[in-house]
C-alpha positions in Angstrom: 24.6 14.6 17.0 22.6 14.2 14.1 19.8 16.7 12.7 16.5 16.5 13.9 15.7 16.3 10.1 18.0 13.1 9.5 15.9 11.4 12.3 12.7 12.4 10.6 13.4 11.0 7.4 14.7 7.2 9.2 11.0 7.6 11.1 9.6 8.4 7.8 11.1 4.9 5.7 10.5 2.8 8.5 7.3 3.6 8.2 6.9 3.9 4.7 9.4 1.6 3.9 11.6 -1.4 5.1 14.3 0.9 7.1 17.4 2.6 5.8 20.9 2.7 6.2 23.2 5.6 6.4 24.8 5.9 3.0 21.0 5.8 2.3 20.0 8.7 4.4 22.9 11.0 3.3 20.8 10.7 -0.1 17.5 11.1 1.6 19.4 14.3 3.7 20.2 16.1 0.2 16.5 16.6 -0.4 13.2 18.5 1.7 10.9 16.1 4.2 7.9 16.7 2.2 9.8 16.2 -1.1 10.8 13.0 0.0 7.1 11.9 0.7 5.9 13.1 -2.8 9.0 10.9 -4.3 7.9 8.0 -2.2 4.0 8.4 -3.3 5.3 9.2 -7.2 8.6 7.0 -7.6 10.5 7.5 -10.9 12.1 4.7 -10.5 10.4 1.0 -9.5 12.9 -1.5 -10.5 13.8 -4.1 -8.2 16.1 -7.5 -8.8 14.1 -8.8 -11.3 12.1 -11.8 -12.4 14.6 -12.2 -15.2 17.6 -13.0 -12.3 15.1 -14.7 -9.8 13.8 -17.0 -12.5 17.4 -18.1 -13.3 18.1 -19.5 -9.9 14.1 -20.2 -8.6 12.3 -21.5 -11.2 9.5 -22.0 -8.4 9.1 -18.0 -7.3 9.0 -17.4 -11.0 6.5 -20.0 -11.9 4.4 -19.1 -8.4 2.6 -23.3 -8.3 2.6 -22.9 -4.7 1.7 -21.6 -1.9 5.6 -20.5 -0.7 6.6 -19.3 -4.3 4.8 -15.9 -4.4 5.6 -15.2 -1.1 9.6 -15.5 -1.6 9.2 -13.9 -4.5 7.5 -10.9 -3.2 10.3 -10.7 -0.8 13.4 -10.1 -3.1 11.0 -7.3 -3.9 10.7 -5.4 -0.6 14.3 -5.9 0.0 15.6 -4.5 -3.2 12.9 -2.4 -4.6 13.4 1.5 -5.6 9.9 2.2 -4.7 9.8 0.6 -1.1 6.3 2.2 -0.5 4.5 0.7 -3.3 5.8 -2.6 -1.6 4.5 -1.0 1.5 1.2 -0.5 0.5 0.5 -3.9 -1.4 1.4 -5.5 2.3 -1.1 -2.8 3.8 -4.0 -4.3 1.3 -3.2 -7.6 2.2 -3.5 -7.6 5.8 -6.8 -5.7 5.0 -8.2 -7.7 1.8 -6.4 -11.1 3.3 -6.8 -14.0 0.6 -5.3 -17.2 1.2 -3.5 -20.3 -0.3 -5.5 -23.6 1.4 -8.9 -22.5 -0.7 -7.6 -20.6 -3.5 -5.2 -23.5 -4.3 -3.1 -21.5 -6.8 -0.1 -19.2 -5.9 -0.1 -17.4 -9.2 -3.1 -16.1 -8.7 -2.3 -15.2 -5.4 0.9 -13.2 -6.6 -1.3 -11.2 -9.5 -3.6 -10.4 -6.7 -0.3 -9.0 -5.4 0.9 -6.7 -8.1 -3.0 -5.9 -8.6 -2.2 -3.8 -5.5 1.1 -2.4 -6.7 -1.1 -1.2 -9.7 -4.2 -0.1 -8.0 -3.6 0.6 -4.0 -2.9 4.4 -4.6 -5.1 5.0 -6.6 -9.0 5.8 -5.7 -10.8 3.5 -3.3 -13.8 2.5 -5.4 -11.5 1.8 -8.5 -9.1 -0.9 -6.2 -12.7 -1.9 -4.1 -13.9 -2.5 -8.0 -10.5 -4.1 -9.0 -10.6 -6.2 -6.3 -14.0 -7.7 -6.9 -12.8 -8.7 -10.3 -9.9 -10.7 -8.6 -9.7 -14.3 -9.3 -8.2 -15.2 -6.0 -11.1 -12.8 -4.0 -14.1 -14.4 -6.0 -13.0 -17.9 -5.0 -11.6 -17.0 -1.7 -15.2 -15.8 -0.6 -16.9 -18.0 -3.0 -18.5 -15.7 -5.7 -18.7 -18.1 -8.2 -21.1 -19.6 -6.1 -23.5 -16.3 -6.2 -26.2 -16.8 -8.5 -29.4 -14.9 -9.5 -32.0 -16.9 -7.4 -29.3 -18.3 -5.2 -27.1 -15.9 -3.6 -24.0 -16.9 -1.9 -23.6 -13.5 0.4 -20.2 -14.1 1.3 -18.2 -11.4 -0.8 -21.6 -9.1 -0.1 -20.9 -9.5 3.8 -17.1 -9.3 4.0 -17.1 -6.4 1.5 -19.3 -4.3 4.3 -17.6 -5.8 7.2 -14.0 -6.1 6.8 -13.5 -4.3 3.4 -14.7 -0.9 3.5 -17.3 0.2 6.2 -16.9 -1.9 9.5 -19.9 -3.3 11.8 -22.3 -1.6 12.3 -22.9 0.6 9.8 -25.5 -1.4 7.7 -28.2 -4.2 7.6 -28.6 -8.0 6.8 -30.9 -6.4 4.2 -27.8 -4.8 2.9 -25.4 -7.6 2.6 -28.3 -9.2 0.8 -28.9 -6.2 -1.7 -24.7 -6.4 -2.2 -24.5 -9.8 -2.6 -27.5 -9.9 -5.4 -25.5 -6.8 -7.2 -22.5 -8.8 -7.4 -24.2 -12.3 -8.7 -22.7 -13.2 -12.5 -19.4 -11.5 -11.5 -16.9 -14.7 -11.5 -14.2 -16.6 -12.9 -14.2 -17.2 -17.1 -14.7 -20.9 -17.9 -14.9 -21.8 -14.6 -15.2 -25.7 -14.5 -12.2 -26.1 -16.8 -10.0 -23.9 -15.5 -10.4 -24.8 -12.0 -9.4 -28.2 -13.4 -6.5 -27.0 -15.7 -4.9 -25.3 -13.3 -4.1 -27.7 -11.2 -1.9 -30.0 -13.6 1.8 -28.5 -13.7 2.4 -29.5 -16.7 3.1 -25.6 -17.8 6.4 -25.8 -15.3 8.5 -23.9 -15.2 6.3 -21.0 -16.1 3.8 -22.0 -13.7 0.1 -22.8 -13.9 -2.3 -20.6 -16.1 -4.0 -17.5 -14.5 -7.5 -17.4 -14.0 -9.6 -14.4 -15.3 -12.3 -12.2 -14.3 -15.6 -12.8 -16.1 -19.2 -11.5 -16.1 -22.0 -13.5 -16.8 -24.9 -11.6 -17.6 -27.2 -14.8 -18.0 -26.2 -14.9 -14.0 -27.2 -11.5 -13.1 -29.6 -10.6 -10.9 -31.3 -7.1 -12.9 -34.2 -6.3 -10.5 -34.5 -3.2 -8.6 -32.7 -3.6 -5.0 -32.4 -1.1 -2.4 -28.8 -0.5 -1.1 -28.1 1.8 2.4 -31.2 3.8 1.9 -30.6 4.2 -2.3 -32.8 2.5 -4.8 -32.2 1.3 -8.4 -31.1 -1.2 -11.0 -27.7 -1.6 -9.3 -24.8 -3.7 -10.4 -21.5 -4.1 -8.4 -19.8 -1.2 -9.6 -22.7 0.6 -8.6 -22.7 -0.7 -5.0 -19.2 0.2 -4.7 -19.6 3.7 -5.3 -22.6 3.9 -3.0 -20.4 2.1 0.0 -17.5 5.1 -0.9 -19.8 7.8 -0.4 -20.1 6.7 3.1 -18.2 8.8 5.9 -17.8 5.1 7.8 -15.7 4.0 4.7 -13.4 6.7 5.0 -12.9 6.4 8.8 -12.3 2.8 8.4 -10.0 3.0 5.8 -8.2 6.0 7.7 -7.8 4.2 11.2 -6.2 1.1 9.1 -3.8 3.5 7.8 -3.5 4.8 11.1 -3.0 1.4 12.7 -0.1 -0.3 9.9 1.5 3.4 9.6 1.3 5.2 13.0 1.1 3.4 16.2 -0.3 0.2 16.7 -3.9 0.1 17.8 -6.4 -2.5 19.2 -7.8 -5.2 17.0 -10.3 -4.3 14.5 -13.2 -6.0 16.4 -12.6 -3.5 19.2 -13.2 -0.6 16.9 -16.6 0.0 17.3 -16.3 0.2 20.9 -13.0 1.7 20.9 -12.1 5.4 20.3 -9.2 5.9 17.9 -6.0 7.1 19.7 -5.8 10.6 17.3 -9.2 11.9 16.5 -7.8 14.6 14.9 -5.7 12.9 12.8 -8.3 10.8 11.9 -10.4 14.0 10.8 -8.0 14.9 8.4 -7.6 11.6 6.6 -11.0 12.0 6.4 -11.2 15.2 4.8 -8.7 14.2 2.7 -10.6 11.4 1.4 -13.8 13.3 0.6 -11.6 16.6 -1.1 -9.5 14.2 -3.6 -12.6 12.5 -4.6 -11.5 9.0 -2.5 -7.7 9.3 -3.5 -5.5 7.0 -1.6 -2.2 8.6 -2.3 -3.6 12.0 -1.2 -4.5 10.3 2.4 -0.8 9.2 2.1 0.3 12.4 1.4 -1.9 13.9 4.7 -0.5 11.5 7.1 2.7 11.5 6.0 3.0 15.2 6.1 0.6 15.8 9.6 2.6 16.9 12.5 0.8 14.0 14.0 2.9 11.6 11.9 6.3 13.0 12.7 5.8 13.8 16.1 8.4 11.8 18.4 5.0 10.5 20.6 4.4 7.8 17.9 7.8 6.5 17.2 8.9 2.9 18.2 4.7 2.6 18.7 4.3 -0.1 16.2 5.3 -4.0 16.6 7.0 -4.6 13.3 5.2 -7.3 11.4 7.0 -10.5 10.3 7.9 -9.6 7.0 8.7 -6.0 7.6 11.0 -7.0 10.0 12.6 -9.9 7.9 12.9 -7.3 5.0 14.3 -4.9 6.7 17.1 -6.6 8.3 18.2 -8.4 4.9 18.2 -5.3 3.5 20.8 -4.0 6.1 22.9 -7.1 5.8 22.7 -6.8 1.9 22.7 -10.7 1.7 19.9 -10.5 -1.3 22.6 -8.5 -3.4 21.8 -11.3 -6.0 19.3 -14.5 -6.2 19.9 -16.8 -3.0 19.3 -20.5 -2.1 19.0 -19.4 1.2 15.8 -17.1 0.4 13.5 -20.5 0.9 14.6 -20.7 4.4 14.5 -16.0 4.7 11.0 -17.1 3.6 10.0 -19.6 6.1 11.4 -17.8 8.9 8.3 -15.0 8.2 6.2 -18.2 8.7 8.1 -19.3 12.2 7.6 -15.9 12.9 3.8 -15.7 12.5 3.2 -14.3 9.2 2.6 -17.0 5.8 2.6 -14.5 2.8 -0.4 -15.1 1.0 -2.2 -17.1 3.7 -3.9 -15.4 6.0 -5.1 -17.1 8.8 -8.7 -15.8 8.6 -10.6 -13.5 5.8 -9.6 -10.8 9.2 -6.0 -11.4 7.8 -3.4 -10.8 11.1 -3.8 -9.6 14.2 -1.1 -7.2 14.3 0.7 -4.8 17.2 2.1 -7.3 20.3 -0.4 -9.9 19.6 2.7 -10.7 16.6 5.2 -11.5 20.0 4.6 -14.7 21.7 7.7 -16.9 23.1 8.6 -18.8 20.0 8.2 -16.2 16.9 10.5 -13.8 19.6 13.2 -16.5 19.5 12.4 -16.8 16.1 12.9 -12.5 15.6 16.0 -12.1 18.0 18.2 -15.5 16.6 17.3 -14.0 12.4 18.4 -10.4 13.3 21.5 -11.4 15.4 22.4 -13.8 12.9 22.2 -11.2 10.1 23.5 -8.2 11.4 26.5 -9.6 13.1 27.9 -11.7 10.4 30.7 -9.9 9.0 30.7 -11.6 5.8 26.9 -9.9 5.1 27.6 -7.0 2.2 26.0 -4.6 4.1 27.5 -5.0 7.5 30.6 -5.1 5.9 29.8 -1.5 4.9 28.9 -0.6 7.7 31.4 -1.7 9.7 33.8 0.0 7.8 32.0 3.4 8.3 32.6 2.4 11.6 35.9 1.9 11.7 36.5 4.9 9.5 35.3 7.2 11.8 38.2 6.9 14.4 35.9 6.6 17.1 36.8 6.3 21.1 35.0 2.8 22.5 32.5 5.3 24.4 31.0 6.4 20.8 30.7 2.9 19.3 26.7 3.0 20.6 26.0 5.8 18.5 28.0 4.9 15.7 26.2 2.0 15.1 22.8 3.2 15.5 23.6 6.1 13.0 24.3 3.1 10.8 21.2 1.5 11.0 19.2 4.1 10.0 19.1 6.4 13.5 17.7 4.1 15.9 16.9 4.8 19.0 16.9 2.9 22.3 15.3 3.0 25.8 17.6 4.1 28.1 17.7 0.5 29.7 18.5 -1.0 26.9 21.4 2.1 26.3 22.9 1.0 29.5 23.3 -2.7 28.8 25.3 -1.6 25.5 27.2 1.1 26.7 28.9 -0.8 28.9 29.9 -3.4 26.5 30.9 -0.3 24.0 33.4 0.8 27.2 35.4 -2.7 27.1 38.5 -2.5 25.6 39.2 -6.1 25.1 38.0 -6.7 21.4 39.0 -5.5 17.9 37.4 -2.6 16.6 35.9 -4.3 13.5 34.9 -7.3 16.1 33.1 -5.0 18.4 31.3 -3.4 16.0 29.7 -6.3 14.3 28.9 -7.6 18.1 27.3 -4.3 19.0 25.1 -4.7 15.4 24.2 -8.3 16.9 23.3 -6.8 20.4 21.5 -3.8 19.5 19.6 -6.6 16.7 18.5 -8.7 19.7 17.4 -5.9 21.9 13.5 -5.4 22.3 13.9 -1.9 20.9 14.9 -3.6 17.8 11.3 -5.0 17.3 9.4 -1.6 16.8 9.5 1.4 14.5 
């Protein structure tokens, strides 16, 4: 029977993470819950594959020209990353500040947007809200190159308020006006030409240039403007730390966490109509917000470590996303122990699966929880996982098959064995029954059963939450 801790700590890198494995856990085990969350918000250690071996073998996820590039590339991260939160995070920002590929026309500046979250999304909310109104792939994505003093283009303004930070409701049309005026002159540098430029390939196999943040003062709109109920000579950076100051920004911003991190909740049109599922939880992340001065990491740190977070009432509550679910079985299989051919086809199986890294549907990004199940991307989810996990040529299940075996088990604890493998899983008892009694049958190899029961357990229904 394993310790209630052990079972913590697989809730805990699901979750914060892309899963764990035993050998994995056994590391985890030698260390305290909490100090495992403070490693996971302060990793020593962030190294990951490496451009310098994907560029060998993928000139394109190096060079990032198009819109699948980034997206591949970003993979081999999650799946081999020391510091699987920060990976965590940057997809969290991206389902929330979604920027896509058919407008922005240029995947490396898709993938700096990217690591601009690695840098910036534990940091403090009006820095990456700041940050991320300097992106490149933002301005054009919402079109603030087009916002002019005299001629606003409220786009950015509107979204910012809306989907960014504070949700409907909690401000005016006068307000997105007054945002979008503060924000006019803040664009791209050079902006004819390098919209131009960068669409030639003729820097292959680096990949195209990056475009750069640049403020045009001559563009600026300097007139007094009055901002949710505060008047002045306001610029953007200004706006942003009014919009932070707001107890709506930090609710927002808490019930996303609570929704990508905790259990799955409706979508985030519903909100204002909709009570959040832990109002006391919520509470706290709010606190936590306003005493650490609109630190990130230290609303991390609160949910991680609330008793509402590792209760056993919100486990296997969340539909894993697409490419949380394709990174976490690849890196139980182990297949991405080096570069891969087959990593273009890992990457368009996210896609069959509902999720395009890097393109977004909408500026609302994905609609998350079951709304990611529909008939095809399940096929899609069940035929990847099964095909993964029960090939005993994978690295990983290799590994684990031999723990397996090594165990001396009876055919009655083969069930177990396995999930203990794959990171202390758990299943409905329905599902429990169905495997147990292929577990009984004696008619198989050891070695072959367990790789079968690795396929099963993959293409059970359990197997699609965390």
């Amino acid at each position: 029977m394993s310790s209630e801790n052990r079972r913590l700590l697989a809730h805990l890198m699901r979750r914060a993470g892309f899963g764990v494995n035993s050998d994995e856990l056994d590391l985890l085990e030698t260390r305290s819950y909490e100090t495992v969350v403070d490693n996971l918000l302060d990793p020593s250690d962030t190294s990951w594959i490496g451009d310098h071996l994907v560029r060998r073998f993928h000139h394109e996820q190096s060079g990032m020209i198009s819109g699948f590039g980034p997206g591949e590339n970003w993979l081999y991260r999650m799946v081999t990353t020391k510091a699987p939160f920060i990976e965590k995070c940057a997809l969290f920002w991206h389902g929330i500040f979604a920027t896509g590929y058919p407008k922005v026309v240029h995947g490396k500046v898709l993938s700096d947007q990217i690591r601009m979250f690695r840098m910036n999304g534990l940091g403090k909310f009006n820095d990456l809200l700041v940050e991320l109104s300097k992106d490149p792939a933002m301005i054009i994505w919402l079109d603030n190159q087009d916002n002019h003093k005299g001629a606003i283009n409220e786009n950015f303004g509107r979204e910012l308020l809306e989907l960014f930070s504070m949700g409907v409701g909690n401000y005016t049309e006068e307000d997105v006006k007054e945002a979008a005026r503060a924000f006019t002159g803040w664009t791209i540098g050079n902006k004819e030409y390098m919209v131009m430029r960068s669409q030639r390939d003729s820097d292959w196999p680096y990949g195209r240039i990056s475009w750069h943040f640049n403020f045009d003062e001559t563009d600026h709109d300097s007139e007094e403007k009055t901002f949710l109920g505060e008047t002045g000579n306001f610029n953007g950076e200004d706006i942003v730390e009014i919009i932070c100051k707001q107890e709506s920004t930090a609710r927002f911003i808490a019930r996303h966490m609570y929704n990508f991190f905790v259990a799955d909740e409706p979508p985030v049109p519903s909100w204002p109509y909709v009570e959040p599922q832990d109002p006391q939880l919520m509470q706290q992340l709010v606190d936590s917000y306003f005493d650490n001065n609109y630190s990130i990491k230290e609303m991390f740190r609160t949910l991680f470590k609330s008793e509402s977070f590792k209760s056993e009432d919100v486990r296997y509550k969340r539909v894993k996303g697409p490419a949380e679910f394709v990174a976490g079985i690849l890196k139980l299989s182990g297949h991405l122990d080096r570069p891969r051919k087959e990593m273009v086809m890992h990457g368009m199986r996210i896609q069959f699966m509902g999720q395009w890294l890097n393109n977004p549907p909408s500026v609302e990004g994905w609609h998350q929880g079951e709304e990611w199940i529909d008939t095809g991307s399940l096929v899609e989810r069940i035929n990847f996982a099964s095909e993964q996990l029960g090939d005993k040529n994978m690295p990983g299940v290799q590994s684990m098959v031999s723990n397996v075996v090594n165990q001396k088990i009876s055919n009655s604890q083969l069930l177990d064995a396995c999930l203990q493998q794959i990171g202390e899983f758990d299943l409905t008892a329905e599902t429990r029954g169905h495997l147990e009694t292929y577990s009984n049958e004696d008619d198989a190899d050891i070695r072959d059963k367990a790789a079968d029961m690795f396929r099963l357990i993959a293409a059970s229904k359990d197997f699609q939450l965390c």
